[in-house]
LUMKOLDREN-909937 format. One record per residue (C-alpha): residue in one letter; z, y, x. Coordinates in pm, 1 decimal, m for minus. Each point is the difference from the previous one (the first is absolute). Layout:
# residues N
SITE_residuo_Z_Y_X
SITE_A_Z_Y_X $
...
This chain:
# residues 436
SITE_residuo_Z_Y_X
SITE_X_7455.0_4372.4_7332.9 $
SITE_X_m216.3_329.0_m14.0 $
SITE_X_204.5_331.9_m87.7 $
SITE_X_m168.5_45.8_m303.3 $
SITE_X_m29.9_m404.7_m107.5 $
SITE_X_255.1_m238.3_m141.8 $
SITE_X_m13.8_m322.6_73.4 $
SITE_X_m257.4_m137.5_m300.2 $
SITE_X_m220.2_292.8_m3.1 $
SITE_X_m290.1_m260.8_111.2 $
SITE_X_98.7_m276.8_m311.8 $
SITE_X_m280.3_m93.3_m200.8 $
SITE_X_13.7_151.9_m407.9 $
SITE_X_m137.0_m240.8_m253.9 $
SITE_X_m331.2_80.1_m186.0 $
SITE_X_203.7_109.9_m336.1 $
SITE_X_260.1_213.9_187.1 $
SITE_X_m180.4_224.6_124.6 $
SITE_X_m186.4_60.1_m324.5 $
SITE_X_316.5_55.1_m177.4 $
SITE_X_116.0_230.2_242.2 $
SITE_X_m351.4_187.2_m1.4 $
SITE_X_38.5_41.6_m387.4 $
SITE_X_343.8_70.6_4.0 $
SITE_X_m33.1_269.8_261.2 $
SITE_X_m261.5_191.0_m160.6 $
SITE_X_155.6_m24.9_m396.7 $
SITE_X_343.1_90.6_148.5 $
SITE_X_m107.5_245.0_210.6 $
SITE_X_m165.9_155.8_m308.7 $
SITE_X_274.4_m14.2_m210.0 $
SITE_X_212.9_148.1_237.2 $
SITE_X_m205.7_327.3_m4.1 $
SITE_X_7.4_40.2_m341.7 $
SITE_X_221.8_246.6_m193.3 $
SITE_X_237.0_m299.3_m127.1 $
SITE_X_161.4_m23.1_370.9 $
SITE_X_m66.0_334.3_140.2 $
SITE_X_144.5_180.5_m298.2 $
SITE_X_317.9_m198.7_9.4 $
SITE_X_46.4_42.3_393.1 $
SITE_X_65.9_363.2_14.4 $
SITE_X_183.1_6.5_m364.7 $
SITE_X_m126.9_278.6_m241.0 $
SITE_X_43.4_304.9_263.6 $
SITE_X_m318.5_3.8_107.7 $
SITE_X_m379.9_m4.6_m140.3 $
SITE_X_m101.9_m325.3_53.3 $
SITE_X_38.7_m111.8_m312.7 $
SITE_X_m279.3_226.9_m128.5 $
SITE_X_m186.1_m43.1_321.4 $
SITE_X_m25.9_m369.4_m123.3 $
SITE_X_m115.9_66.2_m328.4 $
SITE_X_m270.7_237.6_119.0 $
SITE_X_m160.6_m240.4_198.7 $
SITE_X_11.7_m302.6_m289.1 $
SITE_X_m17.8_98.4_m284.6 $
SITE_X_m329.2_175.3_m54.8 $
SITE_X_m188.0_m320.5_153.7 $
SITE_X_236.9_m233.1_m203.0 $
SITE_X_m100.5_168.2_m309.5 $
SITE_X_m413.4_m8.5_89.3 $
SITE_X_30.6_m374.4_36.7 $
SITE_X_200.1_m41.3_m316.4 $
SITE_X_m252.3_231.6_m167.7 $
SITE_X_m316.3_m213.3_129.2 $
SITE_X_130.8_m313.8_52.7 $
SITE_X_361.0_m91.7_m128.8 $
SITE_X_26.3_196.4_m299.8 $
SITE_X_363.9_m79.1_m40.8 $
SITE_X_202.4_223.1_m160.1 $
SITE_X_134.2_292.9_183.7 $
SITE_X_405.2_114.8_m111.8 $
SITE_X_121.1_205.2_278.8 $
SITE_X_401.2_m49.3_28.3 $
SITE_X_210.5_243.3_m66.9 $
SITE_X_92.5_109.6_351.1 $
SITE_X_m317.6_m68.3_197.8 $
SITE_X_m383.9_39.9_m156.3 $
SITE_X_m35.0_m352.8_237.9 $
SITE_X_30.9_m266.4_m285.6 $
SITE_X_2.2_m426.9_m37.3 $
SITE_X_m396.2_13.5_m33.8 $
SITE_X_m28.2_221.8_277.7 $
SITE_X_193.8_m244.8_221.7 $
SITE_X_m203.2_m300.3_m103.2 $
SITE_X_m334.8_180.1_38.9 $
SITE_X_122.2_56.3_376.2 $
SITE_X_185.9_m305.3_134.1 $
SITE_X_m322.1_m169.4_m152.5 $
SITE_X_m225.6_216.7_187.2 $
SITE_X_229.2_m78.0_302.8 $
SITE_X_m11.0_m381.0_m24.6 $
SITE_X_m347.6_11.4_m33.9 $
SITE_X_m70.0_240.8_307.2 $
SITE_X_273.3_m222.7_216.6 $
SITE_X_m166.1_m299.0_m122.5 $
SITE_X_m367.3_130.1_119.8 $
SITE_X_160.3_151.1_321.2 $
SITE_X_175.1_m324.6_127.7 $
SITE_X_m373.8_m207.5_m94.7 $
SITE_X_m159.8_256.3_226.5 $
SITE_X_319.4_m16.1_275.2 $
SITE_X_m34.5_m366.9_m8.5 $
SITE_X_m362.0_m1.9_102.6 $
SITE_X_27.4_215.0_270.0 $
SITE_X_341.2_m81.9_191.2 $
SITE_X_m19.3_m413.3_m94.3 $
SITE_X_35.8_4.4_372.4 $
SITE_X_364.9_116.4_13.8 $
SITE_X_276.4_m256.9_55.9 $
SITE_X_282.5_217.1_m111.1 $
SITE_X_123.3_326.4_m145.3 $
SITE_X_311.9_m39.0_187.3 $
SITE_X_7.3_422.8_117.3 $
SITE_X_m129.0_162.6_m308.0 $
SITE_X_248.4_m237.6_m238.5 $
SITE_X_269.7_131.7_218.1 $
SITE_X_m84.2_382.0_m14.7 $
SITE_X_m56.8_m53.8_m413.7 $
SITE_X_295.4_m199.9_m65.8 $
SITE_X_203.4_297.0_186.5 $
SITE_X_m168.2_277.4_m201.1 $
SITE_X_71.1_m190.8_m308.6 $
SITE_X_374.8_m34.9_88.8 $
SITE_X_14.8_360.4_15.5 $
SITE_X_m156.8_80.0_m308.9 $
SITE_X_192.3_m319.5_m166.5 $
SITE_X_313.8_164.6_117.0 $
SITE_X_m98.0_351.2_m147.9 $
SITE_X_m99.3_m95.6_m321.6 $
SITE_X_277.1_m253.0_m65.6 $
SITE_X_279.8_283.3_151.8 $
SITE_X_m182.9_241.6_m249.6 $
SITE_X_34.2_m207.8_m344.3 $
SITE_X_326.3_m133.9_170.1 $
SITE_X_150.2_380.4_69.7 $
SITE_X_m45.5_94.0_m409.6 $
SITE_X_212.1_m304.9_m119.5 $
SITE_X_280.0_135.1_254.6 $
SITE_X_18.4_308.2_m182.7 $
SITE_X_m79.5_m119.7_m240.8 $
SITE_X_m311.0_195.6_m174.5 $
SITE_X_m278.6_m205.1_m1.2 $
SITE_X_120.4_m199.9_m364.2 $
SITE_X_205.1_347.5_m164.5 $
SITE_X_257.0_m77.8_m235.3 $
SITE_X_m101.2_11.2_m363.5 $
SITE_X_m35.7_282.6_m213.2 $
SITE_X_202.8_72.9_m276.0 $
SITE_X_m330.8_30.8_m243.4 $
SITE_X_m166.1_m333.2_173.0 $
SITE_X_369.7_m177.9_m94.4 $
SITE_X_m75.1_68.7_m360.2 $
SITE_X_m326.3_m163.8_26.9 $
SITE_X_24.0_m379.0_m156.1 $
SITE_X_m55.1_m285.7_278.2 $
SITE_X_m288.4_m94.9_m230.0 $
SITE_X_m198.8_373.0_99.5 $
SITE_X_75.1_m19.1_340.5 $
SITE_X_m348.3_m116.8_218.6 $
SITE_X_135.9_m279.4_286.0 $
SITE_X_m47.8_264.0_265.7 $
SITE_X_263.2_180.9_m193.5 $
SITE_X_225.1_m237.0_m73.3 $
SITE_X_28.3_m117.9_389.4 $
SITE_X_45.2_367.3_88.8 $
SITE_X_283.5_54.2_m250.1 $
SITE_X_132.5_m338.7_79.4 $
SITE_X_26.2_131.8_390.0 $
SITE_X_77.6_358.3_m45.4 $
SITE_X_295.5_m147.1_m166.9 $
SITE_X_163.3_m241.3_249.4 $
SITE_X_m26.7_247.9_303.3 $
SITE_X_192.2_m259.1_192.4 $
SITE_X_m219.3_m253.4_m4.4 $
SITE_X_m339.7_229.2_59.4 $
SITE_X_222.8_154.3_340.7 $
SITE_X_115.5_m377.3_79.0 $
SITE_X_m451.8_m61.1_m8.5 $
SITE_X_m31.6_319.3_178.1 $
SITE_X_222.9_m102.3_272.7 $
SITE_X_m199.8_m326.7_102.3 $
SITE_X_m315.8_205.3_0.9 $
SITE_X_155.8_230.5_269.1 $
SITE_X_131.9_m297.2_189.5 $
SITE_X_m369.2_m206.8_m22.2 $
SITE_X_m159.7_365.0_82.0 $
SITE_X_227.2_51.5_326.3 $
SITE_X_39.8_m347.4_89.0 $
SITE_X_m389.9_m75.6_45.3 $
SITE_X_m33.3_268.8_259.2 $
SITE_X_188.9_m224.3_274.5 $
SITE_X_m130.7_m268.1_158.7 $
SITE_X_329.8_m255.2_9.4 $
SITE_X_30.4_151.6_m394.4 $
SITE_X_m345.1_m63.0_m110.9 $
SITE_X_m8.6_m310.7_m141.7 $
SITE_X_309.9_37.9_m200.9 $
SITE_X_m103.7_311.2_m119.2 $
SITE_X_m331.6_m123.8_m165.4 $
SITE_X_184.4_m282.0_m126.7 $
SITE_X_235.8_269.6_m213.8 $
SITE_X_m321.1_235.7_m92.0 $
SITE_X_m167.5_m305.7_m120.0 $
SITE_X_287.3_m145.2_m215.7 $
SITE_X_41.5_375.8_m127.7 $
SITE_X_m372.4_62.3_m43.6 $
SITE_X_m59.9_m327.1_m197.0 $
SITE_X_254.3_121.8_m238.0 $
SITE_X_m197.7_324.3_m19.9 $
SITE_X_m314.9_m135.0_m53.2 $
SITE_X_163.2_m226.5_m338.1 $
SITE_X_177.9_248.5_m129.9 $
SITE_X_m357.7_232.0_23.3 $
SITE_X_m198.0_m254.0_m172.1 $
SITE_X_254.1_m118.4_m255.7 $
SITE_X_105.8_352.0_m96.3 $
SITE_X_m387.5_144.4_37.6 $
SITE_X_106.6_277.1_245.2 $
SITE_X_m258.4_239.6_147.5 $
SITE_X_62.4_m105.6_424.0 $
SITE_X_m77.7_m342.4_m65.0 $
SITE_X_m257.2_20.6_198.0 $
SITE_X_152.0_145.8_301.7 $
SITE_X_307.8_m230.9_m55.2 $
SITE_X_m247.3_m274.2_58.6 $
SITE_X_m165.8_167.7_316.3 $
SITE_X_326.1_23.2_133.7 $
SITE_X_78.5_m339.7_m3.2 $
SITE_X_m351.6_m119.9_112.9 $
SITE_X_86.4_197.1_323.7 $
SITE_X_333.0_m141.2_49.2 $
SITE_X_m119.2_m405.1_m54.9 $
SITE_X_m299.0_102.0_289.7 $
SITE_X_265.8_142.5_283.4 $
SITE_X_225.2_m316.5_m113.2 $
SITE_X_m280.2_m234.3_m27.6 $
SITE_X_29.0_m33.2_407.7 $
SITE_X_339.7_m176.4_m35.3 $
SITE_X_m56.5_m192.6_m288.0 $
SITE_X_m11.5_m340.6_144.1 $
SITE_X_334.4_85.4_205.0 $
SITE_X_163.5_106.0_m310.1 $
SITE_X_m85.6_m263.3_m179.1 $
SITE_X_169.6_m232.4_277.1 $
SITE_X_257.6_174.6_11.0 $
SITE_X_130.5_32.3_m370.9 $
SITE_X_m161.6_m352.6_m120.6 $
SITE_X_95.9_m218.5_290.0 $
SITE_X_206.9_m117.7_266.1 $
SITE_X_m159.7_111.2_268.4 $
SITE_X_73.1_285.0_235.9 $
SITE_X_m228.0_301.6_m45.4 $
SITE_X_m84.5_281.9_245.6 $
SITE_X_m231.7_284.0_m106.6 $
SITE_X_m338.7_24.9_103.6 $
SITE_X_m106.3_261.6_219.2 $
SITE_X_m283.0_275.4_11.2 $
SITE_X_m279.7_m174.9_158.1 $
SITE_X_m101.6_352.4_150.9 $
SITE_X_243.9_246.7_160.1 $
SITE_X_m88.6_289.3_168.8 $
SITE_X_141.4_164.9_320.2 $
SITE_X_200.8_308.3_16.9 $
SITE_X_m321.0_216.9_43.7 $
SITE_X_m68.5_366.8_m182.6 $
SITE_X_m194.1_m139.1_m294.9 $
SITE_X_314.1_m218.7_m71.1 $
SITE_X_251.8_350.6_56.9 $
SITE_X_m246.1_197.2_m219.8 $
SITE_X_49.7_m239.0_m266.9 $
SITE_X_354.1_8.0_m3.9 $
SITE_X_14.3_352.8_m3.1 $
SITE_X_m248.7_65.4_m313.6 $
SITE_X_206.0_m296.2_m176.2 $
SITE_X_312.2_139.1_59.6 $
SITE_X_m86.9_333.8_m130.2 $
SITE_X_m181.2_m131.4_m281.8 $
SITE_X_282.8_m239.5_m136.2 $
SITE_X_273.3_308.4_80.3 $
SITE_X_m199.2_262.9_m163.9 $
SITE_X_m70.8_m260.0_m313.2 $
SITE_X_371.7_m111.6_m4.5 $
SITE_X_90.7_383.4_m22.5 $
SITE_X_m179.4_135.9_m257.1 $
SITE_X_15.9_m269.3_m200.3 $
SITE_X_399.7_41.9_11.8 $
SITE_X_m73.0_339.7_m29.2 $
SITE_X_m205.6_8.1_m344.0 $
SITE_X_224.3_m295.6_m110.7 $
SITE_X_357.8_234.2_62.6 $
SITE_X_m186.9_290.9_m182.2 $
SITE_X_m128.7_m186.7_m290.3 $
SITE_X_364.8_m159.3_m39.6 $
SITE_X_122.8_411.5_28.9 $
SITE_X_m237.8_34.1_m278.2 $
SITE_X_44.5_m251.4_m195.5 $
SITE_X_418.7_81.0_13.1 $
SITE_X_m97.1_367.8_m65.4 $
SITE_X_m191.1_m84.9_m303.7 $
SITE_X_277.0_m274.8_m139.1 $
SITE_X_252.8_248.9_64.2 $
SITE_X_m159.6_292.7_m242.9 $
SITE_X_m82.1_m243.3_m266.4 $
SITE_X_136.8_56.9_m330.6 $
SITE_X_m75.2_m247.1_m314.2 $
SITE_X_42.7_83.7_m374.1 $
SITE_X_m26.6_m238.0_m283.5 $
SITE_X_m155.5_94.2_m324.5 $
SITE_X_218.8_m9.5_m276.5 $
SITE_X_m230.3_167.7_m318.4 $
SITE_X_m322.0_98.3_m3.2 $
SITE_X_m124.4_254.9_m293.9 $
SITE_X_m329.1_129.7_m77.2 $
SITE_X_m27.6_272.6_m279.5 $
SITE_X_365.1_m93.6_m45.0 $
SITE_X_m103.0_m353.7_m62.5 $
SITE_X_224.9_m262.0_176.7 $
SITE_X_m224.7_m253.2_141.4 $
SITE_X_155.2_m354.8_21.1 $
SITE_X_5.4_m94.3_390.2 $
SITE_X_m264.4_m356.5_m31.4 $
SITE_X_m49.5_m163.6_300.5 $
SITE_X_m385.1_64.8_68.6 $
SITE_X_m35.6_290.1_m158.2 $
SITE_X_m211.0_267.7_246.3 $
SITE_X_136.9_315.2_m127.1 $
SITE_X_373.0_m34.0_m16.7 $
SITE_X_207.6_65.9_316.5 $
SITE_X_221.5_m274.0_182.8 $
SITE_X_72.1_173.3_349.0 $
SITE_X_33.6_323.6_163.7 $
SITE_X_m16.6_m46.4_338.4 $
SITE_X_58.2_330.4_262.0 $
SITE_X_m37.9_m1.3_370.5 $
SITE_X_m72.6_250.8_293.3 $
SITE_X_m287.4_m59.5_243.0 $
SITE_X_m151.4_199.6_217.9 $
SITE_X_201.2_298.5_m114.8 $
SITE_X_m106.4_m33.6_m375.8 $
SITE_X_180.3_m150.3_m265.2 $
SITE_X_m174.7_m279.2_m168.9 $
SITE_X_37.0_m153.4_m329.5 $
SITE_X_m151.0_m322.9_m135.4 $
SITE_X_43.5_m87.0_m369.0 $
SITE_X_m39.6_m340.0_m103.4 $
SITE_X_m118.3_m130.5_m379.8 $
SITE_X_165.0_m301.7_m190.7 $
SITE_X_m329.6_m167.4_113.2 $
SITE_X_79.0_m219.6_349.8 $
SITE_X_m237.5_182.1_269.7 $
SITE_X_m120.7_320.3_m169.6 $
SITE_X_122.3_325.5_82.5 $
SITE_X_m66.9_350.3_151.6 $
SITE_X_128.3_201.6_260.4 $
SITE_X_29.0_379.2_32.9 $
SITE_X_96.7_245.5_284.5 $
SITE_X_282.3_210.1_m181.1 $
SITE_X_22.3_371.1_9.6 $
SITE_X_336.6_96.3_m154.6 $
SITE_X_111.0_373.1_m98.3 $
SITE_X_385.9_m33.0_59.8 $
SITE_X_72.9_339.2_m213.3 $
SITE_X_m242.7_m85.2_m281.6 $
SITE_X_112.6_m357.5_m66.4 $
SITE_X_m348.9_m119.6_34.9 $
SITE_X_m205.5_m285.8_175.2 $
SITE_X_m360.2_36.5_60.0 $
SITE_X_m193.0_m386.6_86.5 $
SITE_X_m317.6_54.4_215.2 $
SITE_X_m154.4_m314.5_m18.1 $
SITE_X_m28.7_m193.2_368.1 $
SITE_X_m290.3_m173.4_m113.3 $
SITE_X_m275.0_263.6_87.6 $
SITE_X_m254.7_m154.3_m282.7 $
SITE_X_237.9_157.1_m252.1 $
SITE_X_82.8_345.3_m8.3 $
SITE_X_218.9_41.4_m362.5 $
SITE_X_315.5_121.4_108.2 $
SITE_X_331.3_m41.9_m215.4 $
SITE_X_243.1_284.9_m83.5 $
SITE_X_372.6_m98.5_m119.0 $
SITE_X_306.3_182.8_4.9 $
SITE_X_306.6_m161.9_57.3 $
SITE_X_378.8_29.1_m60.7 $
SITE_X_310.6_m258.0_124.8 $
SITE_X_146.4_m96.8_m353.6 $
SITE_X_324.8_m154.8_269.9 $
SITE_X_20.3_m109.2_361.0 $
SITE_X_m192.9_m341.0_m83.6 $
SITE_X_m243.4_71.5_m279.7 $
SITE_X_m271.3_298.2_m14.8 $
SITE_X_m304.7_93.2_m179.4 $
SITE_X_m377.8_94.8_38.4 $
SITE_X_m183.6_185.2_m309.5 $
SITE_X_m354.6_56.8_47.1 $
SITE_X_m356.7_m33.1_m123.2 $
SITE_X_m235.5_m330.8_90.7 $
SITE_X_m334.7_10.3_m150.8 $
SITE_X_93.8_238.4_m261.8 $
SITE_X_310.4_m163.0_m128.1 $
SITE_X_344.0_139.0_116.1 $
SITE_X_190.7_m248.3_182.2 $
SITE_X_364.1_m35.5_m3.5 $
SITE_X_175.6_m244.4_245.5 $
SITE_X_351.8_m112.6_51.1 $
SITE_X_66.6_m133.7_323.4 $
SITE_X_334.3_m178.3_168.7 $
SITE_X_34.1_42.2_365.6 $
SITE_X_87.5_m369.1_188.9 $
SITE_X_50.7_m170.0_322.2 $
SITE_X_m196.4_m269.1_55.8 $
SITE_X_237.3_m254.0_125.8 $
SITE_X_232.7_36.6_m345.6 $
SITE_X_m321.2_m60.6_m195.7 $
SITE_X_m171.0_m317.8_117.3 $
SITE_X_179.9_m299.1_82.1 $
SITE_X_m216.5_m64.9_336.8 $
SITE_X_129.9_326.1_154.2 $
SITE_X_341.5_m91.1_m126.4 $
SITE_X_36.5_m309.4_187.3 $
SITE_X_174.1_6.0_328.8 $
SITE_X_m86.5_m236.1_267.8 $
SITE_X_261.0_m223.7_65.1 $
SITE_X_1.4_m283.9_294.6 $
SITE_X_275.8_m252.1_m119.6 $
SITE_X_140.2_m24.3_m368.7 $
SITE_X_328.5_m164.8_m30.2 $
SITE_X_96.5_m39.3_m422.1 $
SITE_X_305.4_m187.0_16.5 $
SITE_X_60.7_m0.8_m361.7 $
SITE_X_m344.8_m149.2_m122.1 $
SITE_X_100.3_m272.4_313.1 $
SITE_X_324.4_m66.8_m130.5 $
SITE_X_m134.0_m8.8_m392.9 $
């Protein structure tokens, strides 16, 4: 056998398999170099992520504006968009499509891709690994799905868009979203070994299949990706499908297949190695690394929070009657630090609407100024203050030329709403309803 040959390196590919693999290569390939998979390698420490959208979006929107004319709603943390990702994964299938015709053509001569399928399925494995380890790393924390907000609590289940309602539905059970996170990791470091491999795809596909359900059924933005993911994963397992099949549906003794191409211990091989390993290492740490500091963050911004209730709201001395719906009466008061200012976000009796204000307070004065966050508006709102006892305290001010007077009680969230006051508990014994 040759140093750089295994032993079926010479065995005949079918017609069809090596036009799937010549599609596959190039539509993988091209998703892989997008700013879906790069962004998520290196976490959000570094540029990429804007690196990506530089390069896509400004063609993206030309062929949306000439040819797709769909319409264009940036999300909220990324001016990439749904639209924007069908315009381009369109564009892709099209150009892999005309790419493997033209391939076809002129290499119908080749029996085999037997080298090149064994140097792409190892680059995919690494960047497999990274982006699993990456989406894996934030459910460990956990901060990818935060826990709810006290103002998004008081929003009816009726208001709440899918995407929301899976997030609060996660956020909440923290175990279960670290339990996920934790088969992620162990898919992510699994597929890196060789005697590993299989059983690590096996787990990334069970998990990613989940994923890609939950995506669709709750309409969240990463289907897309979630779907790409799994694509990936079903082409390196594809190889041992027939073995696995024999092996979990009959009686027959299975052995895995091997790489029909191995290459020697040569410098191309060691080079390889060496950019994989410091790829995956420096992926794996800064993706702990902006996990651990949005988790210090996120504990940093819980831990300054501070929630009022409204209790009576007055205009011109007026007591207005708290109706649900109504966009002008206070429900909330919501306080929290971040990034060294003190936030406040007030929420109306109508689910979903509310406002929220960087606070500037004058300690000796007894006064609050509200500097609106939202740049577009630039009214500002003056109250004074006072602490009628240690729970309840008042604003008086002016909105819209009509003074303002406010009552507020201060509360914990967990004595107010009976899904912070339960307590997890494994195993409930109640002898007395047993013995009744």
């Amino acid at each position: 056998m040759d140093s750089n040959t295994a032993l079926n390196n010479n065995r005949q590919w079918t017609a069809w398999r090596k036009i799937a693999f010549r599609f596959f290569f190039i539509f993988l390939t091209l998703q892989i170099l997008t700013e879906s998979f790069l962004g998520n390698l290196f976490g959000s420490t570094l540029f990429i992520w804007r690196l990506g959208e530089k390069i896509f979006v400004q063609p993206c929107l030309w062929l949306n504006n000439h040819i797709f004319y769909f319409k264009y709603i940036p999300q909220t943390w990324t001016t990439f968009s749904g639209a924007l990702h069908t315009i381009r994964d369109t564009v892709y299938l099209l150009l892999a499509f005309s790419v493997c015709v033209v391939w076809t053509i002129f290499d119908k001569k080749r029996t085999n891709y037997n080298k090149l399928l064994y140097w792409f399925s190892r680059g995919l494995v690494v960047a497999l690994s990274c982006i699993v380890f990456a989406y894996g790393i934030v459910k460990i924390f956990p901060v990818q799905m935060p826990s709810p907000s006290f103002i998004g609590l008081h929003t009816s289940v009726g208001d709440l868009s899918p995407f929301d309602l899976l997030w609060t539905t996660f956020g909440y059970g923290k175990p279960y979203q670290i339990f996920s996170g934790f088969f992620e990791l162990a898919g992510a470091i699994l597929i890196l070994f060789n005697r590993t491999r299989v059983a690590g795809l096996l787990i990334i596909t069970s998990v990613m299949l989940n994923v890609v359900i939950l995506n669709y059924t709750y309409q969240v933005g990463v289907l897309i990706l979630s779907f790409y993911i799994l694509i990936i994963t079903l082409f390196l397992l594809i190889p041992y499908a027939k073995q696995l099949v024999r092996f979990f549906f009959t009686k027959h003794a299975a052995v895995l297949s091997q790489n029909e191409y191995v290459p020697g211990k040569n410098f191309k091989t060691k080079l390889f190695k060496i950019i994989a390993i410091l790829l995956i290492s420096s992926s794996f740490t800064l993706n702990i690394q902006s996990a651990y500091n949005r988790y210090s963050k996120t504990e940093s911004i819980d831990n300054s929070r501070q929630y009022s209730l409204v209790k009576n709201y007055l205009v011109n001395n007026d007591t207005l009657r708290l109706i649900e719906n109504d966009t002008v009466c206070w429900r909330v008061w919501s306080e929290r630090v971040t990034g060294g200012k003190r936030f406040v976000t007030i929420a109306t009796m109508k689910s979903g609407v509310y406002k929220t204000y960087v606070i500037e307070r004058d300690s000796s004065k007894h006064s609050l100024t509200l500097h609106p966050f939202n740049q577009n508006d630039t009214t500002s709102l003056n109250f004074g203050y006072a602490d009628i006892d240690k729970i309840n305290w008042r604003l008086d001010g002016t909105i819209k030329q009509k003074n303002i007077k406010v009552e507020l009680q201060k509360i914990k969230p967990d004595t107010a709403m009976n899904l912070l006051k339960t307590k997890r508990i494994v195993i409930t014994f109640d002898d007395e309803s047993d013995q009744e």
